[in-house]
C-alpha positions as CSV (number, residue, x, y, z in Angstrom):
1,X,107.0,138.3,44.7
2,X,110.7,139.7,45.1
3,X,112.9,138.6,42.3
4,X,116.3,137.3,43.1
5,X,118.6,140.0,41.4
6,X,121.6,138.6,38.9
7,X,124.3,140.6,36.9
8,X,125.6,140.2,34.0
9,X,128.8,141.9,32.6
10,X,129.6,142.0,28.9
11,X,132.5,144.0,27.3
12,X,133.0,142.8,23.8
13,X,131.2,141.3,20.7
14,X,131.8,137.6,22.1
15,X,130.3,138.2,25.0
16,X,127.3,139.5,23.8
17,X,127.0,136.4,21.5
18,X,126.7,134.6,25.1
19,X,125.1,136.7,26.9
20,X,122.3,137.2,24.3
21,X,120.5,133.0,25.2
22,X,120.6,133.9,28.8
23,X,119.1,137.6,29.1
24,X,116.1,136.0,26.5
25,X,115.4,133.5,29.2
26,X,115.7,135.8,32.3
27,X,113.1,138.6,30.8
28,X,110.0,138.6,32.5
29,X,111.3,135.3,34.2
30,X,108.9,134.5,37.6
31,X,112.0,134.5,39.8
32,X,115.0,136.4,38.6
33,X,115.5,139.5,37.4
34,X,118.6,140.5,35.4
35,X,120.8,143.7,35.4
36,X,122.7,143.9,32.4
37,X,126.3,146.0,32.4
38,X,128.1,147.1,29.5
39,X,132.1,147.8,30.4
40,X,132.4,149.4,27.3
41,X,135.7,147.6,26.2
42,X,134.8,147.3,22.4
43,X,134.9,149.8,20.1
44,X,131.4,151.0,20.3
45,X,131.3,150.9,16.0
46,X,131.4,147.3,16.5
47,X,129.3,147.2,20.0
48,X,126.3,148.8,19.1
49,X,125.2,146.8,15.7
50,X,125.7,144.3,17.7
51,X,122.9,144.8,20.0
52,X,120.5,145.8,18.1
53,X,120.9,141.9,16.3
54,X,121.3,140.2,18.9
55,X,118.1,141.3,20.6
56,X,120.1,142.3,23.8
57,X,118.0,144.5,26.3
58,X,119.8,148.0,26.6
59,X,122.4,148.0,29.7
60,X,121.2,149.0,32.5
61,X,124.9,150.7,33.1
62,X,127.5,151.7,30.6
63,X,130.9,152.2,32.1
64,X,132.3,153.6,29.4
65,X,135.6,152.3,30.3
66,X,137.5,152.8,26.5
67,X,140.1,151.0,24.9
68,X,142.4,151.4,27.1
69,X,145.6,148.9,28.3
70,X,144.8,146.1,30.0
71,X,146.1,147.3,33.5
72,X,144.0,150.7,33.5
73,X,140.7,148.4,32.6
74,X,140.9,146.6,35.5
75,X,141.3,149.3,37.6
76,X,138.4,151.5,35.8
77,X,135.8,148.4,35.9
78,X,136.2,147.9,39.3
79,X,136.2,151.2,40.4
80,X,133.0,151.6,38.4
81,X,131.3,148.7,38.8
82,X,131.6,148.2,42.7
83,X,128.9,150.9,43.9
84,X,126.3,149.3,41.1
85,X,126.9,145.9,43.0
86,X,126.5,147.4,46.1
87,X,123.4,148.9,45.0
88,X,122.1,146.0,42.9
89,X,122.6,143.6,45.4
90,X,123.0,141.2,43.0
91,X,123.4,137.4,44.5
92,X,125.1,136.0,41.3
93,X,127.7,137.8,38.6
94,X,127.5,136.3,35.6
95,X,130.7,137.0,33.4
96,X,131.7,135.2,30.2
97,X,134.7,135.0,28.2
98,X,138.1,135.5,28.4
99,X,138.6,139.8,28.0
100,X,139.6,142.2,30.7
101,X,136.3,143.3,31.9
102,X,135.7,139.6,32.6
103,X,138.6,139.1,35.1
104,X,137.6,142.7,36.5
105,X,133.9,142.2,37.0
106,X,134.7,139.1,38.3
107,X,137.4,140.1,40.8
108,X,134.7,143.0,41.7
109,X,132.2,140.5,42.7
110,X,134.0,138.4,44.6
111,X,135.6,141.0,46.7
112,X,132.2,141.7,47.5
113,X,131.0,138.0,48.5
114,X,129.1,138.0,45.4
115,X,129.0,133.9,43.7
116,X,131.0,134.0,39.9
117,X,129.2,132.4,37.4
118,X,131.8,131.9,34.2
119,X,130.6,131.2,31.4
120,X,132.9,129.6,28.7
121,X,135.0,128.3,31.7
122,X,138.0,125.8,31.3
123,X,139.3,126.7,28.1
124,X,143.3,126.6,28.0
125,X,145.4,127.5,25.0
126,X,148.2,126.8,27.6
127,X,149.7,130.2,26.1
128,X,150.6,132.5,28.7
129,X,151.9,135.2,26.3
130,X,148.6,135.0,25.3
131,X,146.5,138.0,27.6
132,X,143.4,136.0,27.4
133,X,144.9,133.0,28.7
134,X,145.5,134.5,32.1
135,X,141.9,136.2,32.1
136,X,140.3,132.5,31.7
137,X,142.2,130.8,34.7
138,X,142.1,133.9,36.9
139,X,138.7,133.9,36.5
140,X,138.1,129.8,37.0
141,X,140.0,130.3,40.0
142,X,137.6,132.3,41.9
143,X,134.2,131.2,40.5
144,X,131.3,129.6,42.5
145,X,130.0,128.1,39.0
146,X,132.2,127.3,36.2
147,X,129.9,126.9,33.3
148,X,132.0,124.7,30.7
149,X,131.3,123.6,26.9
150,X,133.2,120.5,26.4
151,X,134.8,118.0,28.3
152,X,138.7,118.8,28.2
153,X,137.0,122.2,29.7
154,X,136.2,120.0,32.9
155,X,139.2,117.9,32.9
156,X,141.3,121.4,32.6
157,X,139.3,122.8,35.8
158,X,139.8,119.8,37.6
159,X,143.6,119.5,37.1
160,X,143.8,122.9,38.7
161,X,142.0,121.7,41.6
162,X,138.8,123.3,40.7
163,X,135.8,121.0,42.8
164,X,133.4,119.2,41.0
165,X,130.7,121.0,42.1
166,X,131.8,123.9,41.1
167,X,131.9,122.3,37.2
168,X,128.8,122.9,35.0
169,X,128.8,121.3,31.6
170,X,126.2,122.8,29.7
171,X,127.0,123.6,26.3
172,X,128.2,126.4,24.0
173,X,126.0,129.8,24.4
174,X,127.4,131.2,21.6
175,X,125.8,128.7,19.3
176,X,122.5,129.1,21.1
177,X,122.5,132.6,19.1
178,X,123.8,131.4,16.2
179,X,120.8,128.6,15.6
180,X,118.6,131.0,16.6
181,X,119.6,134.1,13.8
182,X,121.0,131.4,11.3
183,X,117.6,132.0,9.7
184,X,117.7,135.3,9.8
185,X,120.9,136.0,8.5
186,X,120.1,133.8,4.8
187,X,118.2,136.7,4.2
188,X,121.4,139.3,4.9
189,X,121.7,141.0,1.0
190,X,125.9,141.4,2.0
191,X,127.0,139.2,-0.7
192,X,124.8,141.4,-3.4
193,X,126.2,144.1,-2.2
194,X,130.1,142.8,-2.1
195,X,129.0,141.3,-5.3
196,X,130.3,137.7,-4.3
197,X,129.3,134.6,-5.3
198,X,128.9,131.9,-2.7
199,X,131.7,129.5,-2.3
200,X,133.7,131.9,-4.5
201,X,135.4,133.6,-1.8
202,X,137.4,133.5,1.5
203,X,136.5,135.2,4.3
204,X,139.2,136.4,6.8
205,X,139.3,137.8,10.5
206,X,142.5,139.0,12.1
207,X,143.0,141.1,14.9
208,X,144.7,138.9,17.6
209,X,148.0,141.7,19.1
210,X,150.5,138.6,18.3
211,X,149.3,139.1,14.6
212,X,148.8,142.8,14.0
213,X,150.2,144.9,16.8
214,X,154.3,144.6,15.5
215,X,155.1,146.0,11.5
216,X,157.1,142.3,10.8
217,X,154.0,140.0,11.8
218,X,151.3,142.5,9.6
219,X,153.6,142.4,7.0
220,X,154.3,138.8,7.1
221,X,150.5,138.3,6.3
222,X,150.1,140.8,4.2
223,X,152.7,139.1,2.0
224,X,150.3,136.1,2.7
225,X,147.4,137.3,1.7
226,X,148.3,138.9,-1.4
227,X,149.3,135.4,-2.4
228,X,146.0,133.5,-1.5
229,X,144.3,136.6,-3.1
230,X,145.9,135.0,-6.4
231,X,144.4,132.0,-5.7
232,X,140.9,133.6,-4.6
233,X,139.5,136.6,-3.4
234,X,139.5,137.3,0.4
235,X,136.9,139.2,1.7
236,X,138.4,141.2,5.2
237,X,136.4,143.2,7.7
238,X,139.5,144.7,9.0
239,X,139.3,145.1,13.0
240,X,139.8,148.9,14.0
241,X,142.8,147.5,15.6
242,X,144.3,145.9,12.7
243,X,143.4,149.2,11.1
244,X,145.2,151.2,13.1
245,X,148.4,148.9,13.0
246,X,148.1,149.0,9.5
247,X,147.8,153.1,9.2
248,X,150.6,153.3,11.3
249,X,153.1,150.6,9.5
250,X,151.9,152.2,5.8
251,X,150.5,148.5,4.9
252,X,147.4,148.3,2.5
253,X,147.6,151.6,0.5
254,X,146.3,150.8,-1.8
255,X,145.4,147.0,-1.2
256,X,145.7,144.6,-3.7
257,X,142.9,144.0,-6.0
258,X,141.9,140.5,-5.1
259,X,142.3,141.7,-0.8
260,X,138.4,143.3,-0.3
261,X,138.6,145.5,2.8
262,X,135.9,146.3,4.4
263,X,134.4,147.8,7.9
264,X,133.3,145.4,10.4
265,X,130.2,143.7,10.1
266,X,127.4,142.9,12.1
267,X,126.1,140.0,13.3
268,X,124.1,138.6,10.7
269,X,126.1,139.6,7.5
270,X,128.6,138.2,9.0
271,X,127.3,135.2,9.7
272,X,125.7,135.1,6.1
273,X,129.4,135.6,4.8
274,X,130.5,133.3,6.6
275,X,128.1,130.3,6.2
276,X,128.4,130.8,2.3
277,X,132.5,131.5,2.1
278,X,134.8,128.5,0.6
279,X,136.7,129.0,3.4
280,X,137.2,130.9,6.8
281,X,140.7,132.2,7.9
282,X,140.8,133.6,11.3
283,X,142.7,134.5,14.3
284,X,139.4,134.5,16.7
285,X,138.2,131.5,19.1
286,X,134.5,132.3,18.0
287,X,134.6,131.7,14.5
288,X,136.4,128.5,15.0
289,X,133.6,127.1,16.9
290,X,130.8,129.0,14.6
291,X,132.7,127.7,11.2
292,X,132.6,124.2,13.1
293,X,128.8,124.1,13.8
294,X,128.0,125.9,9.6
295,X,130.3,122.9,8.5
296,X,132.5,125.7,6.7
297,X,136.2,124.5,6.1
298,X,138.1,127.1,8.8
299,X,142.2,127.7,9.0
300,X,143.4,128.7,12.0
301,X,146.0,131.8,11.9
302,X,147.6,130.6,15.2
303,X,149.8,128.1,16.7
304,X,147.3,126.9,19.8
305,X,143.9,127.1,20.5
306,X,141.9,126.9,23.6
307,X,139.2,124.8,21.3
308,X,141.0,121.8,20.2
309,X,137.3,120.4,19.8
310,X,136.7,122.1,16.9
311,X,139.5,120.2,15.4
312,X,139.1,116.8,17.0
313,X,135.7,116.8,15.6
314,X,134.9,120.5,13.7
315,X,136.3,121.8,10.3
316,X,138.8,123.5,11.6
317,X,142.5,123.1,11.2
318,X,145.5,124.4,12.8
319,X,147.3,126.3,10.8
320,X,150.0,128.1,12.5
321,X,151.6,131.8,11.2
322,X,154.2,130.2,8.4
323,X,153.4,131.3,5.5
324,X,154.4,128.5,3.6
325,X,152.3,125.9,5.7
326,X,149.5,128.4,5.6
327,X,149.4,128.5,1.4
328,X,149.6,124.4,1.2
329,X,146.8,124.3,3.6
330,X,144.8,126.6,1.4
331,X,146.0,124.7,-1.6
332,X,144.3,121.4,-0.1
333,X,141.7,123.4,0.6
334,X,140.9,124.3,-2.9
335,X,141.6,121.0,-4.2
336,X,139.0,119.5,-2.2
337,X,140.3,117.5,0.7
338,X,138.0,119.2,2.8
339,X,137.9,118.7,6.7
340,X,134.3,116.1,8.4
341,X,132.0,118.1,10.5
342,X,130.9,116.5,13.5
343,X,129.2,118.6,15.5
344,X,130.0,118.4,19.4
345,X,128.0,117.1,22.1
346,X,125.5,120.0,23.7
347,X,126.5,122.5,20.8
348,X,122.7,122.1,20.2
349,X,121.3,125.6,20.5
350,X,119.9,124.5,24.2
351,X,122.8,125.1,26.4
352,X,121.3,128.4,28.3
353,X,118.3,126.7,29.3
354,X,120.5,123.8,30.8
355,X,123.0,127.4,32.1
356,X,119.4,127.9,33.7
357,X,118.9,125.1,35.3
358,X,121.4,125.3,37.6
359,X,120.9,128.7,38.4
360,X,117.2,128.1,39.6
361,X,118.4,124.8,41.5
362,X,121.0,126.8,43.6
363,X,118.9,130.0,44.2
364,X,116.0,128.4,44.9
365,X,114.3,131.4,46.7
366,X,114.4,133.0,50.1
């Protein structure tokens, strides 16, 4: 029997997160066979751990794009990436996210007359200094299947005059992979090693380019941080690119004591660090909704987010970039008004088998 070809595209550690449920149920499947592509976006120190975690087959094709701007990413992916769809013959791209080789592999595809799948589709921050923002409804606007994980997802897509059957609720891929490694990572040795204590600590991520990429914003929080660290000790695995921005402004040398920098972390110590942490503080749209799901009290270094569920009905909180409102919300933190975790609807560790579903109802074989 001829398998019906589909290709994926992933580019940084989210994605692979998603991408991971899906390329489990498609190996060996009776009627489709995947090809996996790696745009190489991410840094590969934090793309290849990754991999190896997650279970994710080895790509088929690395493009080996580089971190690169935005503008020259485009350009590279579909450069690169057009003669493997012409060979592939794929009859369904499936991208996910919101980074540049998302919009690229999708605009690639659909040059092409290849169907867009998008996973994660219909999130908004309703930011558009925000590069991410414009990645997500470029990409919604030119999908056959717009694969959503909570209902203002739809209602967004809808208002933009997306059709209804093009709108796929189905759930939240990325916490498919977390249910499924939750066990596994319990057994992650990370806080022996940092010699923590759980619930003594905080655990920060921050790498967003309206935090770290200009000296006054780093500073700003590193000012910040130094503070909470007086409060408790904040455990940071320090992006490459806050690294970078942080070598080049003179910031962190030395750090203060109670400030633990660290290199980046795989999967599961990550996750073990953050399931066991008093407290997450982060800048990324993935933590929010993994803090939500481990019931782990999360701040959000921003002033949107494209996932207001996880504070409608999550443990995370909007926390914004003053330092003043950031420090009383750590304060309430610590004094135990402590946010209700309601886990939402389809976050349920099934959503790629429902992502699935569709799929085998709209290819249903030549």
């Amino acid at each position: 029997m001829n398998h019906i070809p589909i290709l994926g595209v992933v580019g940084a550690r989210p994605n692979f997160m998603k991408m991971a449920p899906i390329a489990r149920l498609l190996q060996n499947h009776r009627r489709f066979k995947l090809t996996l592509v790696h745009t190489g976006q991410h840094y590969a120190s934090m793309s290849d751990p990754f991999f190896r975690e997650l279970g994710l087959p080895t790509p088929d094709y690395h493009l080996k794009i580089g971190s690169t701007s935005a503008a020259e990413q485009i350009g590279l992916v579909i450069t690169r990436l057009v003669p493997i769809l012409r060979k592939v013959k794929p009859r369904l791209v499936l991208v996910v996210g919101d980074v540049t080789s998302t919009l690229a592999s999708a605009l690639a595809a659909h040059k092409l007359g290849i169907a867009v799948g998008h996973v994660e589709s219909g999130l908004r921050s309703f930011d558009e200094t925000m590069p991410e923002e414009i990645n997500r409804r470029l990409t919604d606007s030119i999908s056959d299947f717009c694969f959503t994980h909570s209902p203002e997802a739809d209602v967004h897509l809808r208002r933009e005059g997306i059709q209804g059957k093009r709108i796929h609720r189905v759930g939240n891929l990325m916490i498919d992979t977390l249910l499924r490694l939750q066990p596994i990572a319990r057994r992650s040795r990370i806080q022996e090693q940092l010699k923590l204590k759980r619930n003594g600590y905080a655990l920060l991520t921050l790498h967003r380019p309206s935090n770290v990429d200009h000296e006054e914003d780093l500073r700003k929080f590193a000012s910040l941080l130094e503070k909470i660290g007086q409060l408790i000790p904040v455990v940071f695995p320090i992006h490459p690119r806050t690294v970078q921005s942080a070598q080049r402004f003179g910031i962190w040398d030395p750090p203060p004591v109670a400030l633990r920098l660290i290199e980046p972390l795989g999967y599961l110590d990550f996750l073990k660090l953050q399931e066991d942490a008093r407290f997450v503080m982060t800048d990324s749209g993935g933590v929010q909704e993994e803090s939500t799901v481990l019931g782990v009290p999360c701040l959000t270094l921003r002033d949107n987010t494209e996932r207001p569920a996880t504070i409608r009905r999550g443990t995370n909180r909007l926390a914004g970039t003053n330092q003043k409102n950031i420090i009383a919300h750590v304060h309430r933190l610590l004094s135990g008004d402590l946010p209700r975790r309601r886990v939402p609807p389809l976050w349920d560790g099934r959503s790629a088998q429902r992502l699935l579903d569709v799929i085998e109802k709209s290819f249903p074989g030549d």
